[in-house]
Residue, then its C-alpha position, 0 to 999 in steps of 0.5 A: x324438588x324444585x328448590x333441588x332444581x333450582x340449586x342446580x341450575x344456579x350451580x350450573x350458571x356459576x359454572x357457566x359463569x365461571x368459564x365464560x369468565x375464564x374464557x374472556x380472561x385467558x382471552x385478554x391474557x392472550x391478547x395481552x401476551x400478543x401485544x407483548x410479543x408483536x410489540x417486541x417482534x416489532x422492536x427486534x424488527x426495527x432494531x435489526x433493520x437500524x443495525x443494518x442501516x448503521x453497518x451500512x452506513x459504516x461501510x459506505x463511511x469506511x469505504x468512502x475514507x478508504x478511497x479519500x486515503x488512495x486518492x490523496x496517497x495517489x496525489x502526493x506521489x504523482x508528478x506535479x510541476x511546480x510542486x518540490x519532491x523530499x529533503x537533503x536535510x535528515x532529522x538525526x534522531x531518527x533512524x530510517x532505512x529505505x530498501x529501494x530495488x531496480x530493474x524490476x518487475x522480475x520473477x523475483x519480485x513476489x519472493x521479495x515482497x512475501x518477505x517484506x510483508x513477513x517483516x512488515x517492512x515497506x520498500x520502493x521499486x523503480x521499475x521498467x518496461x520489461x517483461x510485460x506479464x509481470x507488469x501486474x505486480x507493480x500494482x501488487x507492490x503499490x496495493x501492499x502499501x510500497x511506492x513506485x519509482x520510474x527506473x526507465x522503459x528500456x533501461x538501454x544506455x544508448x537509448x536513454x542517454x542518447x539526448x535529453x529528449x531521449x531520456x524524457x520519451x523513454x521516462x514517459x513510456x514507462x509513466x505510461x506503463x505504471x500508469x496503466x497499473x496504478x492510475x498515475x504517474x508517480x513523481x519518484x524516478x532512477x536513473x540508470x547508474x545513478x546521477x553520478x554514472x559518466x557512462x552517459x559521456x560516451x553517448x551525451x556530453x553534460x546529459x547527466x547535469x541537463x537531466x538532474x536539473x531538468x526533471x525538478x522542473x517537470x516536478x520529479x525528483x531523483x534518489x541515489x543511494x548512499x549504501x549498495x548492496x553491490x549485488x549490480x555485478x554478475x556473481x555477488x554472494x549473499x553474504x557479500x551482500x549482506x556485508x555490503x549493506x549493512x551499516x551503522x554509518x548513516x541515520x537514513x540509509x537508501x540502500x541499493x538492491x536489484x530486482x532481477x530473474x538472476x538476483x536470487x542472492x539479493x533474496x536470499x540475503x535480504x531477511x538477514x539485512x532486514x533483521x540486522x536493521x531491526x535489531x540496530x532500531x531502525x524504522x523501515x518506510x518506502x519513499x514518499x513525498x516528504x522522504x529524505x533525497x539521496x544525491x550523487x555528485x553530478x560527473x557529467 
């Protein structure tokens, strides 16, 4: 009986044995598997947080490129005296338009540059002082990659051609204005009617060769055109436009366009011209400081 008795009780302690065992192994398994998973949740942890830091680091990075680029494009097109502003001289090889609009900004001006950005084409605006509320595209034209030009504040003849000291006090207002708008002022300027006009006779004898001087040495410069689009005049057609600047004569062509409420012809025919460019292998580009200067002979 005993011996019965004691052949239970060992197969009672191996079973007790047995789980003690399996207790103490599926104890340590776990400790294991939970170091494991604590070990890995602590690598996901720290793999994460060293993404986030490099995505940070690359934001700071790219913003810290992005605003060295705007100040630098900032500093190449403001005025600086002393400091010469394009070329006569054109590389042949190359075919380059340069779209160029005046008067603006106008309640034209966003159609204008929705097309430019369909196309992909930069342009330049010489604007003026009017129509204050819609001074806030300047900034929109220059943040869409498009240079600025000075045309004048007034864009009154009388005023502006009255003397030299005229001209630069209404050139200075509107520096002010795109100032106010894009942080400088930028060193690519207008004149109303071209260097050549001889309307400026009538209020200035010889202003024209005072000015075209006397702006290089206060570190602008000034661009002409050798192609109009004729739209200046009250009436002219989109086709006439289109007919008048297209042209396969020049290299780099400085084509003439106004941004006014009554141009709605120059929009309407611009995608034609942009195309007819384009389909002939010319580049696009607005003004820069490098860019090709178009002068008109001086007739006063």
């Amino acid at each position: 009986m005993l011996k019965k008795n004691n052949g239970k009780y060992n197969i009672n302690s191996l079973i007790l044995c047995g789980l003690v065992f399996f207790v103490i192994a599926a104890t340590a398994f776990c400790m294991v598997v939970n170091s494991r998973e604590a070990a890995e949740e602590k690598q996901r942890i720290a793999a994460e947080k060293k993404a986030e830091e490099d995505k940070k680091a690359a934001e700071e990075a790219a913003a810290a490129a992005a605003q060295k680029a705007a100040e630098e494009r900032a500093q190449s097109m403001s005025v600086q005296p002393g400091v010469p502003v394009g070329t006569t001289e054109v590389n042949s090889d190359e075919k380059v338009v340069y779209l160029t609009f005046d008067d603006g900004p106008s309640e034209n001006t966003q159609k204008v540059l929705d097309i430019l950005a369909q196309y992909d084409v930069k342009a330049t605006f010489f604007v003026t002082g009017a129509h204050e509320e819609l001074r806030p595209l300047i900034k929109t034209a220059y943040d869409a990659g498009h240079t600025i030009g000075l045309h004048t504040y007034s864009h009154d003849y009388a005023k502006v051609y009255a003397s030299v000291d005229s001209y630069f006090s209404d050139l200075e207002q509107i520096g002010e204005v795109v100032k106010e708008q894009i942080g400088f002022v930028p060193c690519f300027i207008r004149f109303p009617g071209g260097a050549s006009n001889t309307v400026s006779r009538k209020y200035c004898e010889g202003i024209m060769t005072a000015l075209s001087q006397q702006v290089l040495e206060k570190g602008y410069q000034y661009y002409d055109w050798n192609v109009s689009s004729g739209d200046g005049g009250s009436g002219c057609t989109k086709d006439e436009i289109i007919a008048n600047s297209e042209t396969d004569k020049y290299s780099h062509v400085m084509l003439l366009f106004h941004d006014a409420a009554t141009k709605n012809a120059t929009v309407e025919a611009l995608p034609s011209i942009i195309e007819y460019y384009k389909n002939l292998g010319y580049e696009f580009r607005a003004i820069d400081r490098n860019s090709y200067v178009s002068h008109h002979a001086v007739n006063n």
